[in-house]
BADO-569074 format. One record per residue: residue in three letters; residue number from 1; x, y, z of N, C-alpha, C in turn. Coordinates in steps of 0.02 Angstrom, whole numbers, plus 50000, padded with zeros to 5 digits. Layout:
BEGIN
+------+-----+-------+--------+-------+--------+---------+-------+-------+--------+-------+
: rest :  nr : neast : nnorth :   nup : caeast : canorth :  caup : ceast : cnorth :   cup :
+------+-----+-------+--------+-------+--------+---------+-------+-------+--------+-------+
:  ala : NUM :     X :      Y :     Z :      X :       Y :     Z :     X :      Y :     Z :
...
+------+-----+-------+--------+-------+--------+---------+-------+-------+--------+-------+
***
This chain:
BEGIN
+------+-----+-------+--------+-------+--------+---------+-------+-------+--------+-------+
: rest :  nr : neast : nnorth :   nup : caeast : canorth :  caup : ceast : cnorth :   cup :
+------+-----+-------+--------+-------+--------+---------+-------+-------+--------+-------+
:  unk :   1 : 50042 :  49941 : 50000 :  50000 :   50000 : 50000 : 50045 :  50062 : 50000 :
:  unk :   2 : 50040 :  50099 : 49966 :  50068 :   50155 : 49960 : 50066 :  50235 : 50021 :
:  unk :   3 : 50103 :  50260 : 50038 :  50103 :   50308 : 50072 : 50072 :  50369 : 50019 :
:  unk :   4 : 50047 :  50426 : 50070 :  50010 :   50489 : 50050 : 50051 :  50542 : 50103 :
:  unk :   5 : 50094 :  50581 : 50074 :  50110 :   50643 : 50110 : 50079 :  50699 : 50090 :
:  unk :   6 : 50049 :  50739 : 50122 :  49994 :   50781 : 50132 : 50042 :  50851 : 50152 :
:  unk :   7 : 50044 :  50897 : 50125 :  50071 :   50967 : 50152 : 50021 :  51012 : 50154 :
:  unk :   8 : 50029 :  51050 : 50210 :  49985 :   51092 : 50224 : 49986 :  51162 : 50184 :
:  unk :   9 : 49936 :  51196 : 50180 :  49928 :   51240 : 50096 : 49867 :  51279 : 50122 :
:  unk :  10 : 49905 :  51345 : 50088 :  49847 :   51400 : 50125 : 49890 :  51481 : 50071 :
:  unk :  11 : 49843 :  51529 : 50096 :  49863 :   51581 : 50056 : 49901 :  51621 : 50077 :
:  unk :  12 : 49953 :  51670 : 50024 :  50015 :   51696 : 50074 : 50057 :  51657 : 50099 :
:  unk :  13 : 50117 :  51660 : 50135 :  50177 :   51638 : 50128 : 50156 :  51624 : 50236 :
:  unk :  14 : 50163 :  51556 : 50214 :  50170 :   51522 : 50313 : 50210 :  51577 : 50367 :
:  unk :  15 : 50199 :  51551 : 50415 :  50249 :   51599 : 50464 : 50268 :  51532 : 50515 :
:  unk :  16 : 50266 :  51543 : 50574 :  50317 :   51518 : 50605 : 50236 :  51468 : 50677 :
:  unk :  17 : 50185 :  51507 : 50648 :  50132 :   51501 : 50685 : 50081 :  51466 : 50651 :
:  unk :  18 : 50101 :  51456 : 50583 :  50071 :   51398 : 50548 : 50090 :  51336 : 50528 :
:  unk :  19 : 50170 :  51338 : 50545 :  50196 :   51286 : 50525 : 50243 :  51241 : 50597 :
:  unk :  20 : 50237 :  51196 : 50624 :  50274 :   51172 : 50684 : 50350 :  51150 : 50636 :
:  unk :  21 : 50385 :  51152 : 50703 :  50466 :   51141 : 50686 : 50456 :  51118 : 50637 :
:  unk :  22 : 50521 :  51100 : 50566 :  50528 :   51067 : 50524 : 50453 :  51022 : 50479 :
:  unk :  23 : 50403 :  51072 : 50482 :  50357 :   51047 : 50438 : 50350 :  51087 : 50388 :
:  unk :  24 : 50327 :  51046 : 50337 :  50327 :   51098 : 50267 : 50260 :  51124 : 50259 :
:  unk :  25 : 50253 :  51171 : 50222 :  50196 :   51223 : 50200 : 50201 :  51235 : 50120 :
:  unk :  26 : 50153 :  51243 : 50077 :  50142 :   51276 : 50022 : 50108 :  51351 : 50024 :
:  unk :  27 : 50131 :  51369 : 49987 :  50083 :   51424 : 49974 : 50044 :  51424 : 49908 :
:  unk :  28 : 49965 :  51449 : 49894 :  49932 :   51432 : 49851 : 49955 :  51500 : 49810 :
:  unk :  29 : 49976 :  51565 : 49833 :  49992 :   51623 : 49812 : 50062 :  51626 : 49770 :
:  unk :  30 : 50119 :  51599 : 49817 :  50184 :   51607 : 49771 : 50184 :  51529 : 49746 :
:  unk :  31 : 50157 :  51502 : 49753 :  50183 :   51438 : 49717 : 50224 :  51393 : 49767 :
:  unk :  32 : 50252 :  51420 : 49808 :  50316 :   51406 : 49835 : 50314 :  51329 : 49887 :
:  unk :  33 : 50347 :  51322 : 49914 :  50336 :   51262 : 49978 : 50400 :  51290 : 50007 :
:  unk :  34 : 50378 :  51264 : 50080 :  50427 :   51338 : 50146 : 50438 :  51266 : 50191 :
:  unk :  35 : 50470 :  51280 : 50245 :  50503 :   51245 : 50288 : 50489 :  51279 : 50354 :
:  unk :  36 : 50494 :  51259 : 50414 :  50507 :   51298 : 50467 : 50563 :  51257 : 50525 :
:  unk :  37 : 50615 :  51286 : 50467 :  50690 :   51240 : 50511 : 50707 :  51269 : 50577 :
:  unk :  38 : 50674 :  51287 : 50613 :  50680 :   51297 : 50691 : 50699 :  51363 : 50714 :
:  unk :  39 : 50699 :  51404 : 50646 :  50747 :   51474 : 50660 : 50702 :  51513 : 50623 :
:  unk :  40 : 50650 :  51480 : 50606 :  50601 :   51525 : 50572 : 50572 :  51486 : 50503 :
:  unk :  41 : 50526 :  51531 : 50474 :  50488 :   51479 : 50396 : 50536 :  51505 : 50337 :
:  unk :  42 : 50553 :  51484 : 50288 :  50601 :   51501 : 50231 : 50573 :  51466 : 50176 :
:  unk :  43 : 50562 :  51493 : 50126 :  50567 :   51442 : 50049 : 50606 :  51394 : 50041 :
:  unk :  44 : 50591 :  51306 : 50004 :  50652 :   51262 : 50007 : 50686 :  51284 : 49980 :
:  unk :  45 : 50681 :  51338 : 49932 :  50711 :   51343 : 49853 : 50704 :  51429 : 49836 :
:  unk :  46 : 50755 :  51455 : 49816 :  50731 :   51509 : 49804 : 50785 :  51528 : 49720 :
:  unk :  47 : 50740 :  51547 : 49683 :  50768 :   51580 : 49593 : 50783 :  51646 : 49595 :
:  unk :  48 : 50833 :  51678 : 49589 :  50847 :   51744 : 49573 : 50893 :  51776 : 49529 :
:  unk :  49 : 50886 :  51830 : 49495 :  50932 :   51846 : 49441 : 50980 :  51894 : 49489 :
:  unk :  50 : 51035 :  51864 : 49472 :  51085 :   51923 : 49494 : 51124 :  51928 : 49456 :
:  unk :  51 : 51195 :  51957 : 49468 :  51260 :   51967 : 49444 : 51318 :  51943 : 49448 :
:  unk :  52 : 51356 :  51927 : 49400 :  51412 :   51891 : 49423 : 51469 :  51922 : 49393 :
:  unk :  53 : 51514 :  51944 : 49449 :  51589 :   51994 : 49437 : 51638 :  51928 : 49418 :
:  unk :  54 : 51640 :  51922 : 49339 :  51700 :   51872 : 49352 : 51781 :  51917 : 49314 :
:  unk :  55 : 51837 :  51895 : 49379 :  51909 :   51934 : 49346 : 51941 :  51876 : 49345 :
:  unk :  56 : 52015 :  51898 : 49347 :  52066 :   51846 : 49334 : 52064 :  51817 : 49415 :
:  unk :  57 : 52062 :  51844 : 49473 :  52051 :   51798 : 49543 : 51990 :  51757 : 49565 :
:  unk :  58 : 51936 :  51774 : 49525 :  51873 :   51748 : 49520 : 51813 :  51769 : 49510 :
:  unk :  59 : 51778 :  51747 : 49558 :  51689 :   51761 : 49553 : 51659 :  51785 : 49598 :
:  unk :  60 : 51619 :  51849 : 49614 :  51587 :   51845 : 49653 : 51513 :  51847 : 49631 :
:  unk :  61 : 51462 :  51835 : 49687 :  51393 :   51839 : 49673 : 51367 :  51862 : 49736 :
:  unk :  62 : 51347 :  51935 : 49732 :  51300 :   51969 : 49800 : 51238 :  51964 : 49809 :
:  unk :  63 : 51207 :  51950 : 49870 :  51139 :   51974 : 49887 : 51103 :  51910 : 49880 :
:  unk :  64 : 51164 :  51865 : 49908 :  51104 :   51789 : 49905 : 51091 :  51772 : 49966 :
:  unk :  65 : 51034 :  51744 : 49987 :  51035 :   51730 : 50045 : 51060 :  51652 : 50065 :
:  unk :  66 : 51118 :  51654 : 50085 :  51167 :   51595 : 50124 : 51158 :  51559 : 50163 :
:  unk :  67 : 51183 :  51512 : 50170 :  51176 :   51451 : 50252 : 51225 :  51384 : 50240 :
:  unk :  68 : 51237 :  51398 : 50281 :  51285 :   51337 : 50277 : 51264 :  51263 : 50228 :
:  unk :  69 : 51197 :  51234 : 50240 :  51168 :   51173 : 50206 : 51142 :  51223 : 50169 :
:  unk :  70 : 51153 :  51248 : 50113 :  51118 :   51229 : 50038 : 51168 :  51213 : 50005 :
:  unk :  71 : 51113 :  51221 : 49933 :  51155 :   51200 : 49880 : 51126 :  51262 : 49834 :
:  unk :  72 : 51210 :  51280 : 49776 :  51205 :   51330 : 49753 : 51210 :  51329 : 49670 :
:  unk :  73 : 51149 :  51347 : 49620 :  51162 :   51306 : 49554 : 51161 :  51384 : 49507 :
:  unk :  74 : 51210 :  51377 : 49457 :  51215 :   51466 : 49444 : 51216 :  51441 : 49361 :
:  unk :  75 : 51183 :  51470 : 49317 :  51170 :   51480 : 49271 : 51154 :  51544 : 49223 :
:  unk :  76 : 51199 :  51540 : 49171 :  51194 :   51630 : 49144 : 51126 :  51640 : 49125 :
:  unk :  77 : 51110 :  51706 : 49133 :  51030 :   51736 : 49124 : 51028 :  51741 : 49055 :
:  unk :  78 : 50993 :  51676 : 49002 :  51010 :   51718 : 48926 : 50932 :  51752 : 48886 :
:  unk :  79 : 50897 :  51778 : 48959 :  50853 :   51803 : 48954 : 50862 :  51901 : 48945 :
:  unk :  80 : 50914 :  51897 : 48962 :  50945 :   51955 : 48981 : 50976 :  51980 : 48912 :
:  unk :  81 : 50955 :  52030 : 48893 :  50994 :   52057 : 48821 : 51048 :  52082 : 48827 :
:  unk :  82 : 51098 :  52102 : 48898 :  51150 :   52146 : 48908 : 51197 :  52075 : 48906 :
:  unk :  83 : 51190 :  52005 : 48900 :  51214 :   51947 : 48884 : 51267 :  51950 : 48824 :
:  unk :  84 : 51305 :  51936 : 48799 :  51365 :   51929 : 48750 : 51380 :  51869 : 48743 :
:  unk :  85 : 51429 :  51875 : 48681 :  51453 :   51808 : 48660 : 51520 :  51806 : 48676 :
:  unk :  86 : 51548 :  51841 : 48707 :  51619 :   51854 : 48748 : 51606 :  51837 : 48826 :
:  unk :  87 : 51541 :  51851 : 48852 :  51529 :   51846 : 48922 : 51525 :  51762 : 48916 :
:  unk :  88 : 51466 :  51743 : 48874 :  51470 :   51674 : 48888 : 51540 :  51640 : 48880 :
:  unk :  89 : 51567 :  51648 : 48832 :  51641 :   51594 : 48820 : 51680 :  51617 : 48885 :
:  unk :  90 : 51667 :  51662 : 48914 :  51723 :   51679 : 48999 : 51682 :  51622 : 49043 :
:  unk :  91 : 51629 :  51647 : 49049 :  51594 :   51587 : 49101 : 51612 :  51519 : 49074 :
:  unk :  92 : 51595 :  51517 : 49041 :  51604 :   51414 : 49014 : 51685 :  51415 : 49024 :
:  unk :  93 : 51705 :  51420 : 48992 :  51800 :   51410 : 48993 : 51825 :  51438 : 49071 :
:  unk :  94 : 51788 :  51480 : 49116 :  51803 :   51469 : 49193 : 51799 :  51422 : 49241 :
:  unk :  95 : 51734 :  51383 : 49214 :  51734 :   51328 : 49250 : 51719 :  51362 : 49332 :
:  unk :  96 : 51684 :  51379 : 49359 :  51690 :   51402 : 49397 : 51658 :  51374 : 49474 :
:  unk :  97 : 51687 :  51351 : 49528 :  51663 :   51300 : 49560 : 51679 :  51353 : 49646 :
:  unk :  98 : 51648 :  51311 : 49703 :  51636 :   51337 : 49764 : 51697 :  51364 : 49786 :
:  unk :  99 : 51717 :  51429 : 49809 :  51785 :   51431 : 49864 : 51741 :  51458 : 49942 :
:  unk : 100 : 51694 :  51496 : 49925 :  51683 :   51513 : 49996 : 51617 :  51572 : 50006 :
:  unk : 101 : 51582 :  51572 : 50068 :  51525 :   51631 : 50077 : 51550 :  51687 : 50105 :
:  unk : 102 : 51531 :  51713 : 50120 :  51539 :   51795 : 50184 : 51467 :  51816 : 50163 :
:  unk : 103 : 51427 :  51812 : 50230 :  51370 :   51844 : 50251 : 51331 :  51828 : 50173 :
:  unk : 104 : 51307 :  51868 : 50139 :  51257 :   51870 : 50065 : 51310 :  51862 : 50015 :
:  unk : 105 : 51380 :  51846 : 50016 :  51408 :   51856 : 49953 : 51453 :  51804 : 49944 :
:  unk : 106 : 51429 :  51767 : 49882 :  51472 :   51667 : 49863 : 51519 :  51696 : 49822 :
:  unk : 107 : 51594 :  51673 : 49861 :  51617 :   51682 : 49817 : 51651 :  51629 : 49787 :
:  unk : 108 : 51680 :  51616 : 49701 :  51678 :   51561 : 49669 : 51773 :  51571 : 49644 :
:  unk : 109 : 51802 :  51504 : 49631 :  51880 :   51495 : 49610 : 51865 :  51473 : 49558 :
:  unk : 110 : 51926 :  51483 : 49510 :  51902 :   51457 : 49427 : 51969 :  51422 : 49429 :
:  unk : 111 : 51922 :  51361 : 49404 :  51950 :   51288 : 49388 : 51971 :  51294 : 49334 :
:  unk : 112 : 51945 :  51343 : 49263 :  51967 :   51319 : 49206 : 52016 :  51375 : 49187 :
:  unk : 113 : 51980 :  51396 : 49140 :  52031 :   51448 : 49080 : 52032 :  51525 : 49125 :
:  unk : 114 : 52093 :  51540 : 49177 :  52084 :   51624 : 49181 : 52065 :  51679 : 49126 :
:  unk : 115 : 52003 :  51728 : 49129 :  51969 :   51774 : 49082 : 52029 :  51796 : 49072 :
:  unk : 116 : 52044 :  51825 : 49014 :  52104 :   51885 : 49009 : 52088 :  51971 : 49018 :
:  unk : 117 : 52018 :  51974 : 49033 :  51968 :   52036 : 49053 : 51931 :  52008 : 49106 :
:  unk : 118 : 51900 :  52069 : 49137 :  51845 :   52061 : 49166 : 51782 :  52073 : 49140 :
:  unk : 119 : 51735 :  52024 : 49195 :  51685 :   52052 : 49136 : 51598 :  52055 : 49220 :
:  unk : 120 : 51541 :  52075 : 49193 :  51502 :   52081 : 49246 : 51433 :  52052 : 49198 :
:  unk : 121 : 51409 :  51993 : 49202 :  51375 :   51959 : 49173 : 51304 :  51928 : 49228 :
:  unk : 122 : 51243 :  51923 : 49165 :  51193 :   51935 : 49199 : 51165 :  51854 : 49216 :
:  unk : 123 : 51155 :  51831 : 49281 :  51163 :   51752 : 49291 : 51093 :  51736 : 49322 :
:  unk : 124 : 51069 :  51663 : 49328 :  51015 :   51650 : 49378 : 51036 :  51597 : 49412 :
:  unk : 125 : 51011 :  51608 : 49481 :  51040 :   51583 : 49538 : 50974 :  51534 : 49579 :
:  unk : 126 : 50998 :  51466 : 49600 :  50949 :   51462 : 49620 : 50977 :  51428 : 49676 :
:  unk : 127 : 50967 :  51424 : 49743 :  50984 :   51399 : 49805 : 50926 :  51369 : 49831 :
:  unk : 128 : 50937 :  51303 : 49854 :  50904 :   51270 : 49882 : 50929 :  51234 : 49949 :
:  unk : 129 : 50873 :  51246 : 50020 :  50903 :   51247 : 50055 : 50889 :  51177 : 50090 :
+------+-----+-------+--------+-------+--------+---------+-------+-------+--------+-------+
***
């Protein structure tokens, strides 16, 4: 017989008074499904367009929200018209993989080809926590 997991689902984004420790929530409004990991309710998952400074020492990416357990998946924005065909061949040939956080800002070491410029390219980010 098969199991049925059931999440609880309501409008607007859970708080901390709808959801007990570590139970999940949907929201019928953002779409979303939230958590309440003991420190408060959060999205599992959150998509955002940001920026990515890549030079010859690396990468950074500001204004994400961090934590030790996620996971961090970065993909160029080619929704974005300020996009190039010089920006992409820096990203791909950087290879660009985890060195470290500080507070909102990941920053990334390049494994592959050092840019011979810098460049500030438009990316989507999605962290899941």
């Amino acid at each position: 017989m098969a199991n049925t997991i059931q999440i609880k689902h309501g409008e607007g984004e859970p708080t901390s008074t709808n959801l007990e420790e570590y139970e999940l929530g949907f929201s019928d409004t953002t779409k979303k499904i939230y958590i309440n990991n003991g420190k408060g309710v959060q999205p599992t998952s959150l998509v955002k367009k940001a920026w990515l400074s890549l030079s010859a020492t690396g990468g950074t990416i500001s204004g994400l929200p961090l934590t030790d357990y996620c996971s961090v998946f970065i993909d160029l924005d080619f929704s974005n018209t300020a996009l190039n065909d010089n920006q992409i061949k820096a990203f791909r040939k950087a290879d660009l993989v985890y060195n470290n956080y500080s507070g909102t800002t990941l920053n990334l070491k390049i494994n592959g080809t050092v840019p011979t410029q810098s460049f500030l390219m438009p990316v989507q980010v999605t962290v899941v926590y």
